[in-house]
C-alpha positions, 0 to 999 in steps of 0.5 A, spaced: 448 397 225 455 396 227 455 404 230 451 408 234 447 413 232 443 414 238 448 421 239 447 423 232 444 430 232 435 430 233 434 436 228 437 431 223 435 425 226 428 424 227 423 418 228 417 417 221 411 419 222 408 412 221 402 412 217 398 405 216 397 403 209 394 397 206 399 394 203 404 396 209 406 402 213 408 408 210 414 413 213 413 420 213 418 424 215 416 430 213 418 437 208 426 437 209 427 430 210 427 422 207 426 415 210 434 412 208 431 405 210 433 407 218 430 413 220 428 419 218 434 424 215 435 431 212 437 433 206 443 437 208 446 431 212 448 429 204 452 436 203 459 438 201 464 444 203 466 448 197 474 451 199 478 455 194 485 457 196 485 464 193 481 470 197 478 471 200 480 467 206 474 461 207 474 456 213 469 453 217 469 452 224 466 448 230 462 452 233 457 451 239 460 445 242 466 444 246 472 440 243 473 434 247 478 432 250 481 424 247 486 420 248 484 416 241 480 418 236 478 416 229 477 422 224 473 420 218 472 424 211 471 424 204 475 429 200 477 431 192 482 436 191 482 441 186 491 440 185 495 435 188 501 439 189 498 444 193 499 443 200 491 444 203 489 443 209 484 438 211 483 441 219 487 444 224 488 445 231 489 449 236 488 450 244 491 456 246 498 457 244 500 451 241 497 452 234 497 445 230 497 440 236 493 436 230 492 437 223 491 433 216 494 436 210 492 434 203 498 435 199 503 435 195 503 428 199 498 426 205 501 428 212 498 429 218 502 431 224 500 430 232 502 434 237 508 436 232 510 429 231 509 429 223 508 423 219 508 424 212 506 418 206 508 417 200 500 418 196 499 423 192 491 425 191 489 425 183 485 432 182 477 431 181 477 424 184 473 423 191 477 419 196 475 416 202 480 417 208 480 414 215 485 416 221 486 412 227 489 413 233 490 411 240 496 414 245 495 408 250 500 403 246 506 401 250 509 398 244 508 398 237 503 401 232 499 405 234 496 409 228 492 406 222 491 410 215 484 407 211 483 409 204 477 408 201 475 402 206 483 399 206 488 399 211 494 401 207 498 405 212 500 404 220 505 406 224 508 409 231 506 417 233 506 421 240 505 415 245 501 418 251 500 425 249 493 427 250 489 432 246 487 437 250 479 439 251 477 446 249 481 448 243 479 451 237 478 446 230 477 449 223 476 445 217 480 448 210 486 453 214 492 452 218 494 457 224 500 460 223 506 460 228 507 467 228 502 470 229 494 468 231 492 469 224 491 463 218 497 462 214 493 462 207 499 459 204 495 452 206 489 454 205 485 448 202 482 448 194 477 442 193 471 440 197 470 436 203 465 432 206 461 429 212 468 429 217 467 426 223 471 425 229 470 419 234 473 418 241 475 411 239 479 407 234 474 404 229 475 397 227 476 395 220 469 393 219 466 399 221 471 404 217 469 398 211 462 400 213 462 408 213 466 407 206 460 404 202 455 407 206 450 412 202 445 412 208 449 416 212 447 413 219 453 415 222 455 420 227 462 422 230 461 422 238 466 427 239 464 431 233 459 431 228 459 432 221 452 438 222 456 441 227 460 445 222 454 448 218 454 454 223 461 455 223 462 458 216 466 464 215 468 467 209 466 466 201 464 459 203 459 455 200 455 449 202 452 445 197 447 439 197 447 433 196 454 433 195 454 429 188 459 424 192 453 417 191 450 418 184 446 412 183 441 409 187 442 408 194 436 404 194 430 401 192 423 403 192 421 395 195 427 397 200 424 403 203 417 400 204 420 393 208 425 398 211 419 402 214 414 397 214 419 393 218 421 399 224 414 401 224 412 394 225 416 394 232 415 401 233 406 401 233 406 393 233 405 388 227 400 388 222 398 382 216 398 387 209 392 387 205 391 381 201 387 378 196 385 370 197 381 366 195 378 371 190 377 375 198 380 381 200 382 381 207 383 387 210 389 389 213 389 387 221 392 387 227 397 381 228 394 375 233 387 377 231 382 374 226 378 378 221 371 375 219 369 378 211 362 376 208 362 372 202 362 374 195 355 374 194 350 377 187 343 380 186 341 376 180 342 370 184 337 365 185 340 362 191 342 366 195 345 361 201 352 365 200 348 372 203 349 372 210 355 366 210 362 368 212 370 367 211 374 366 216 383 368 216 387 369 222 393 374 222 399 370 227 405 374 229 412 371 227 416 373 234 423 371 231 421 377 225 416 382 229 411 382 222 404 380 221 403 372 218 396 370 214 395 363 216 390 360 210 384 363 210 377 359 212 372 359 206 368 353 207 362 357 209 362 360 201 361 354 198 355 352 195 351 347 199 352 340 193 359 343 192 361 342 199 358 335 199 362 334 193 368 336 195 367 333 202 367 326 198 374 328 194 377 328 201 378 321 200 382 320 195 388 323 199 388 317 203 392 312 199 387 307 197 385 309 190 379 306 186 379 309 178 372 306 177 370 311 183 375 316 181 372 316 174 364 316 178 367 322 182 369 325 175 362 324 172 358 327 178 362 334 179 361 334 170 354 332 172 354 339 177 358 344 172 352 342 167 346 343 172 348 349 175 351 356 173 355 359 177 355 367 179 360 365 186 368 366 184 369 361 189 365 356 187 368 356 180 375 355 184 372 350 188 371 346 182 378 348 179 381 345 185 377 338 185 380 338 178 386 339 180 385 334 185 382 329 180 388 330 175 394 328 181 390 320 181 392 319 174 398 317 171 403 312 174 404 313 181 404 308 187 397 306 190 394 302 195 390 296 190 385 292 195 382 286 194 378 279 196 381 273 196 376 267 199 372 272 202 377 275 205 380 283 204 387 284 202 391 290 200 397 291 196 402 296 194 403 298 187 405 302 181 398 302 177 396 306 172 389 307 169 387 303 163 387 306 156 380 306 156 379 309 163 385 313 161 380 315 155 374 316 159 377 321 164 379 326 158 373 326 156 370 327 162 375 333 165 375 336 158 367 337 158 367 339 166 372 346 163 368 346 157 362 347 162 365 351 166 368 356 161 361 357 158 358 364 158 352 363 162 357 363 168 361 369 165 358 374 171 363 368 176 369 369 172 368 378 171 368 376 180 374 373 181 380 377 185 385 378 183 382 379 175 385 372 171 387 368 177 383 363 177 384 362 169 391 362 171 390 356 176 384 353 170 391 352 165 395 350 170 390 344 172 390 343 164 397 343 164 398 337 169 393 333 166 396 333 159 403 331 163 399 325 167 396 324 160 402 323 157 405 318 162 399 314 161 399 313 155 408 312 154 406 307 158 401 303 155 405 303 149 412 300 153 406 294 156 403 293 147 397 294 150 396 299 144 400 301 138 404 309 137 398 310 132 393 309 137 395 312 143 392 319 142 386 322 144 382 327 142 377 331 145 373 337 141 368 341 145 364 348 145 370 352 149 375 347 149 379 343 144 384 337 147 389 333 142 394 329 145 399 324 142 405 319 143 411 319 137 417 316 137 423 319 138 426 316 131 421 317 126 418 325 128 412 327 125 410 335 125 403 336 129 397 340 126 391 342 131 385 342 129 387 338 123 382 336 117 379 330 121 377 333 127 369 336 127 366 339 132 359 336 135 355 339 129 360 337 125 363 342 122 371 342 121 374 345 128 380 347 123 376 353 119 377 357 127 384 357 125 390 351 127 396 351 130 402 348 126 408 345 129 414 342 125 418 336 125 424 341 126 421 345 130 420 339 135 427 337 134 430 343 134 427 344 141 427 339 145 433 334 142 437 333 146 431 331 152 428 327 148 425 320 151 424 314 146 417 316 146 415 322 148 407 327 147 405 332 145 400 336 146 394 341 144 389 346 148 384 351 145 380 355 149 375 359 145 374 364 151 379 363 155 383 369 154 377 373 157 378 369 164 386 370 164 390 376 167 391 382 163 396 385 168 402 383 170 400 378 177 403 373 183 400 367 183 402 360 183 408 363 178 409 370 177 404 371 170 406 376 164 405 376 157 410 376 152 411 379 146 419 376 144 417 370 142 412 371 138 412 374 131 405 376 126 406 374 119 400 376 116 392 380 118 387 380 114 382 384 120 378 377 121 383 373 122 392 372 123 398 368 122 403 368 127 411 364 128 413 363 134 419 360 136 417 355 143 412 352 146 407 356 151 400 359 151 398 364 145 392 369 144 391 372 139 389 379 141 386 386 137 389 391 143 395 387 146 397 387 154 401 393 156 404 391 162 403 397 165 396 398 164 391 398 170 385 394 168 381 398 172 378 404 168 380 410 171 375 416 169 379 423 166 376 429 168 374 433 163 370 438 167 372 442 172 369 448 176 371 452 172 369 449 165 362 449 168 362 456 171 363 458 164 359 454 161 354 456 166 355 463 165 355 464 158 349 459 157 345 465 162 347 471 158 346 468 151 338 466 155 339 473 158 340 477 152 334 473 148 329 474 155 330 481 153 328 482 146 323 477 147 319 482 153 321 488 149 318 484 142 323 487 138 320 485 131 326 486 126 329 481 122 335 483 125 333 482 132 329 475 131 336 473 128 340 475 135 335 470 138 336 465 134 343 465 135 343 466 142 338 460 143 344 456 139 350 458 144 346 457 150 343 450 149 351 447 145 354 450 152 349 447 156 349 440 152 356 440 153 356 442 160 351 436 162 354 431 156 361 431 155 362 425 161 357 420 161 360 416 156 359 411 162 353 409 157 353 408 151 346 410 149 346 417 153 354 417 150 350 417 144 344 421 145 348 427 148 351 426 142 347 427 136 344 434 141 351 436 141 353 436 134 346 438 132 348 445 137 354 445 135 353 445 127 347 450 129 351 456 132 356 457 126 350 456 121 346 462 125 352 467 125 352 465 117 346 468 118 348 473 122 353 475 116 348 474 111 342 479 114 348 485 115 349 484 107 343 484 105 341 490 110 348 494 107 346 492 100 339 495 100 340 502 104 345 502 099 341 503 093 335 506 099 336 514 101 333 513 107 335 509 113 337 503 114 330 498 114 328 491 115 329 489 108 331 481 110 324 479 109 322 474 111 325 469 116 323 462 113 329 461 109 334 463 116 330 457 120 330 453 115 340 455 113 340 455 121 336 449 125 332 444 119 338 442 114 343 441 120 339 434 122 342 431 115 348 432 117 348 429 124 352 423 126 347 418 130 352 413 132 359 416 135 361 420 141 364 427 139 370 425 142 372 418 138 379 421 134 377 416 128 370 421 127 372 428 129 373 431 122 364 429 121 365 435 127 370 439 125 368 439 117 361 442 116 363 447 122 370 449 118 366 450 111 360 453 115 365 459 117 369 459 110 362 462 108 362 466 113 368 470 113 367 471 106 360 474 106 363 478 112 370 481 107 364 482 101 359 486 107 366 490 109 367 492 102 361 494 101 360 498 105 366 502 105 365 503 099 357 506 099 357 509 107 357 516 105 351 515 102 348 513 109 347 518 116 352 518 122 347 513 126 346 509 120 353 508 120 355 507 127 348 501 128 352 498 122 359 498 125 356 496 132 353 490 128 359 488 124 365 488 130 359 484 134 358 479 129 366 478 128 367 478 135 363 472 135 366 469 130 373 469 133 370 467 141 366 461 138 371 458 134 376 459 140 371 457 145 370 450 141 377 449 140 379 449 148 374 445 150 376 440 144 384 440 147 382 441 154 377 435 153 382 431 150 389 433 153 385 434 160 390 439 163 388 443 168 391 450 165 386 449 159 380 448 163 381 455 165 382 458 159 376 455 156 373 458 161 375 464 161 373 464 153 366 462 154 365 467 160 367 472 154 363 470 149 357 470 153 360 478 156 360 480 149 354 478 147 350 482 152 355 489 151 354 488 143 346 484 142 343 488 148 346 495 151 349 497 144 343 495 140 339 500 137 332 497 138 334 496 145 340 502 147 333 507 148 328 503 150 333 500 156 334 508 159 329 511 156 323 509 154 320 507 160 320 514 164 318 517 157 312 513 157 310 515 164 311 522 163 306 522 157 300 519 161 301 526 166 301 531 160 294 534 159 290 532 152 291 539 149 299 538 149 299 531 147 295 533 140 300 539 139 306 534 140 302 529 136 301 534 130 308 536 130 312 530 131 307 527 124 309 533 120 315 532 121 315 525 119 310 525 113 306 521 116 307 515 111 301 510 113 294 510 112 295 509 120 298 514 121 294 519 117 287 516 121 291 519 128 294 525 126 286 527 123 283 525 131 289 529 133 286 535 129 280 534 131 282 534 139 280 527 139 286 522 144 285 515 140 287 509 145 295 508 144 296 514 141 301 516 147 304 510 146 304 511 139 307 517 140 313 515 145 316 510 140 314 515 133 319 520 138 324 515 139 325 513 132 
């Protein structure tokens, strides 16, 4: 740095704590504070000072620091002006008596004055516009200037003021008031009206470089020696105010790639160099210590039959680059990760880097690895991009290059150099080869290899590249058989069709250009079935022209590629690789979709796909799972499932026989099997038969609450219409309960969807339709059972009454809670916010909450059995016979015995007889 910051303040300076991360080291600096590419700072070190010139009187002063004596300085600030006629006053001096020994004032025109020496400039400040000021002066100068006025970094005053003064050690400095000479007060007339920032006094004169860097600095590592910006802070006095950050820089100061260097760099020399995490190779090494090596195992799978790569290893070392104090991968040692035959082979391409170049054994390498890539299937990533490397090795011997040709002459061997170029037969033979060792190696039974390749599409980017070159030196070799009339523009072309890969190249001429289909009508694959029918591509005449005009050779190639399964093996995201891989939209435009098929324009040359869903580039390819439960939608799922189960154990122990009763059961059964299918279902749509399984349970439940509250709804009509045209009290008149089970579990299954998650956008309405018309029949027979009762509740008791208005807030209630609970846990699920969660949960608590307050403690075949029966029945056993038959007989005469049952006990009764149940029969006739 061209200053020092050694003396800057320690509570805003401070040294990152340096957290060792994958891909570097992070700085954290803490709550308060932030990396600025050097050091950890504080927020308000970025502050400005606020002065009003108006009262009351505001100034700030140097405070807990004892002002140095200086025989030079240099004073920087930044400052914006409310007036440009208004005399304030920037800072002040005094030392004892002698007021103003130093001060800077901002208008009507900047002046400043030492040891009452005063120079006033011809520069006036413009209101609300921030300039940057520096003041340098030196009282050693036996002659000429010996102050410096900068401005916004350039030097645009100078001059001569108080040689050999020296500024007194001692005295008081204040920001924004001037003393007065008269008196020991500020003089307000000068007060200063705008803001002022990041002041600072140096004991030295600062040079031009340094004052430059200070003026476009936004890290603000500076600090005066002399006096520090942070030093002022505790000196305010008055109405003033601070604020931060002080709005003096507005764009960004620095990148985000900026900091992570800066940090990784300084924590580099602060806890030692590291190479960062990396993948090669389709390895991943780890981050490491520099001057070490690392030892991964080779990617090896289950499924494999050979599992020679199982305990083998890859080797990489991490060296230490001295000159820049940072770790450096050297190339990493993956030999051992190679398939046995595969080494050997690639072993024997080694050859052909040495000069001396024979096509037939170039053409007899070629066949043996196609002869492999047609034996093997390859799982291992590295040996799929083992044998993209050999191809690549292979494409670099064809073409027109200086070689080393040898041969015999009366028995003796000589060798010469020369430029050769394969025959067009040999050229032939080799793109015929090399097209079916990538179409083998593109064929799906080595599917699994690709899928393992790191990073994902790296070696289908390399695979193209490969292609790319050979077609160059495909070209080349062509151009130059038609140049020696070896073979006619006509005939030199060369076509190749595979399963997985098409090839077609051909030379033209530059004066008669012709437009290019591929596949076109002639070309038919091994089952002779014409290639064109999977679509072609269809580059014209003036399209050509257009493009490549001016570059032109004589004759020049062109040529075409097809991969049919390619795009599943290239880079879905944006990656670094031999070149950085991005897909790209700009150039390509589609014209016409029928769902199976498309027309796409393009306006140049390149690599297409035709994709259903194409690349955002800031989409991660791995699945990130949402989470669509948390603890407090389980909680409440739970808890609601365990009332519901709670409110039907009840009924069930206590056999409450009523239709009414067997109604709450069914309903509760329904409410506490949805929450506990979808408590157990929502997310495991990791597997699609599960996914579908917890579908079909989740639906059918979900369908079947809201059917058994229409059920609910159904009975309490029934029961108000009957009691209605009935004097006596409210019976069980629902009958039977076939046709509630048949409404409420049996017709369901027509309308269930078995092939589709609940929580697919494109199926919701096959959830939410039948459920909404379910409850459009259930708030209408509720509205029709209000009215009707209404109307007739005078013509039935108090109690009757009462059951029927528990039974009717209970059953709306339910209606209300239900309906709530499934629309949160549709919105939590899909908008997965946390706050939802908990309201879901809160809901389906209520419901469950309800249920027990309104289907258990206020029932009416429950409410006397829970509190009373128990001990009533246990006293009964203690009462002597006599006064069990007096009891009996005048409970039966009050009631009109009304059965043949009743009238059999009331005649054993009579005759003193205690039938077996009889005070059981008694206990339950009392309580009616």
């Amino acid at each position: 740095l061209p200053l020092e910051t050694e003396h800057c303040h320690a509570d805003y300076y401070n040294i990152p704590n340096c957290i060792d991360h994958p891909d570097g080291y992070g700085c954290e600096c803490g709550p308060g504070f932030y990396w600025n590419t050097h050091k950890c700072i504080s927020v308000a070190i970025d502050s400005r000072f606020e002065f009003k010139s108006k009262g009351p009187i505001r100034y700030t002063l140097l405070l807990d620091k004892t002002f140095p004596r200086l025989t030079a300085f240099t004073i920087s600030f930044w400052i914006n002006v409310s007036s440009s006629r208004h005399e304030g006053t920037i800072l002040s001096y005094k030392h004892g008596n002698d007021t103003n020994i130093l001060r800077m004032r901002s208008g009507p025109h900047l002046n400043f004055e030492i040891n009452k020496q005063q120079h006033k400039t011809d520069f006036t400040l413009k209101p609300s516009q921030w300039y940057h000021f520096a003041l340098t002066w030196t009282s050693i100068s036996s002659s000429g200037n010996n102050w410096y006025l900068h401005m916004n970094g350039e030097r645009i005053r100078h001059g001569r003021l108080a040689p050999g003064y020296t500024i007194p050690m001692g005295g008081e400095l204040v920001l924004g008031q001037s003393w007065s000479e008269r008196d020991p007060n500020f003089d307000s007339r000068y007060a200063l009206d705008g803001d002022l920032v990041h002041l600072n006094i140096w004991n030295f004169n600062m040079s031009k470089e340094q004052i430059k860097y200070i003026n476009s600095s936004c890290t603000f590592m500076y600090c005066g020696n002399a006096v520090q910006w942070v030093e002022f802070r505790s000196g305010t006095r008055g109405a003033m105010r601070m604020r931060w950050p002080s709005g003096l820089f507005t764009g960004q100061c620095f990148s985000y790639a900026e900091s992570a260097i800066s940090c990784d760099k300084f924590c580099s020399e602060y806890k030692g160099a590291q190479c960062n995490e990396e993948i090669k190779e389709n390895i991943k090494w780890e981050r490491q210590k520099a001057e070490q090596n690392i030892t991964v195992l080779c990617p090896s799978f289950s499924n494999e039959e050979d599992n020679s790569t199982i305990h083998r290893y890859a080797q990489r070392a991490c060296k230490l680059q001295e000159y820049d104090n940072d770790g450096e991968w050297q190339e990493p040692y993956i030999d051992d990760c190679v398939s046995e035959e595969l080494l050997q082979l690639k072993k024997e391409f080694a050859g052909l880097n040495d000069g001396a170049i024979n096509e037939i054994d170039v053409l007899k390498l070629t066949d043996r690895l196609l002869n492999h890539t047609e034996q093997h299937v390859y799982l291992n990533p590295i040996d799929i991009a083992t044998v993209i490397d050999l191809m690549g090795v292979l494409v670099k011997t064809q073409g027109i290059a200086p070689r080393t040709v040898t041969f015999k002459f009366k028995g003796q061997n000589y060798a010469t150099t020369d430029e050769v170029y394969p025959t067009f037969s040999q050229t032939k033979t080799f793109c015929e080869l090399l097209v079916n060792i990538a179409n083998n190696l593109l064929a799906p039974r080595n599917q699994a290899g690709w899928n393992a390749t790191r990073p994902s599409g790296a070696e289908g980017d390399s695979l193209m590249k490969v292609m790319y070159d050979f077609a160059n030196v495909t070209s080349r070799s062509l151009d130059y058989h038609i140049k020696d009339a070896l073979v006619t523009i006509d005939e030199a072309r060369v076509e190749v069709i595979r399963e997985n890969v098409e090839f077609k190249i051909e030379q033209q001429w530059k004066y008669d250009v012709r437009s290019l289909e591929f596949p076109d009508f002639s070309m038919v694959d091994r089952e002779g079935r014409p290639s064109r029918d999977a679509g072609f591509v269809k580059l014209t005449k003036d399209a050509i022209l257009s493009t490549n005009a001016s570059g032109l050779s004589v004759f020049f190639g062109i040529s075409a590629f097809r991969y049919k399964s390619l795009s599943l093996m290239l880079p879905t995201h944006e990656i670094s690789l031999s070149k950085k891989f991005r897909w790209l939209r700009d150039s390509c435009r589609l014209i016409q979709y029928t769902g199976h098929s498309g027309l796409c324009a393009c306006t140049q040359p390149g690599v297409y796909a035709m994709t259903t869903d194409m690349f955002d580039e800031n989409w991660d390819k791995g699945d990130k799972r949402p989470n669509l439960m948390n603890f407090a939608s389980y909680f409440g799922c739970a808890m609601s499932a365990m009332l519901c189960f709670m409110v039907c154990g009840v009924h069930t122990y206590l056999r409450t026989s009523t239709s009414t009763a067997a109604l709450h059961r069914n309903l509760s059964v329904s409410v506490a099997l949805s929450q506990l299918v979808f408590m157990f279902g929502i997310d495991r749509y990791e597997s699609p038969s599960v996914c579908q399984v917890f579908a079909i349970m989740l639906h059918y439940f979900f369908l079947a609450t809201y059917s058994w509250l229409m059920n609910e709804a159904f009975n309490l009509y029934i029961v108000i219409t009957y009691s209605a045209h009935n004097p006596s009290d409210i019976t069980d008149a629902a009958g039977s309960m076939i046709k509630y089970y048949i409404l409420g579990w049996g017709k369901l299954l027509l309308s269930v969807s078995f092939d589709r998650c609940w929580i697919a956008p494109d199926h919701m309405w096959l959830f939410i339709g039948p459920a909404i018309g379910i409850m459009s029949i259930t708030i209408l027979v509720l509205i029709f059972t209000a009215k009707e009762h209404n109307e007739n509740s005078y013509t039935k008791s108090d109690m009757s009454n009462k059951v029927i208005n528990i039974h009717m807030k209970a059953l709306w209630t339910q209606v209300i809670l239900v309906t709530v609970v499934w629309a949160f846990a549709f919105i939590s699920v899909k908008m997965v916010d946390t706050i939802l969660k908990y309201l879901f949960a809160l809901f389906t608590t209520l419901q469950g909450a309800f249920f027990v307050v309104f289907y258990m403690l206020l029932h009416d075949e429950l409410a006397p059995l829970n509190f009373w029966s128990s001990k009533f029945r246990f006293s009964l056993k203690l009462w002597p016979p006599s006064l069990t038959v007096i009891l009996c007989a005048t409970v039966l005469r009050s009631s009109h015995p009304s059965s043949t049952s009743d009238r059999w006990r009331l005649s054993q009764a009579k005759d003193g007889a205690i039938v077996p149940g009889t005070r059981r029969w008694f206990a339950g006739r009392m309580l009616r």
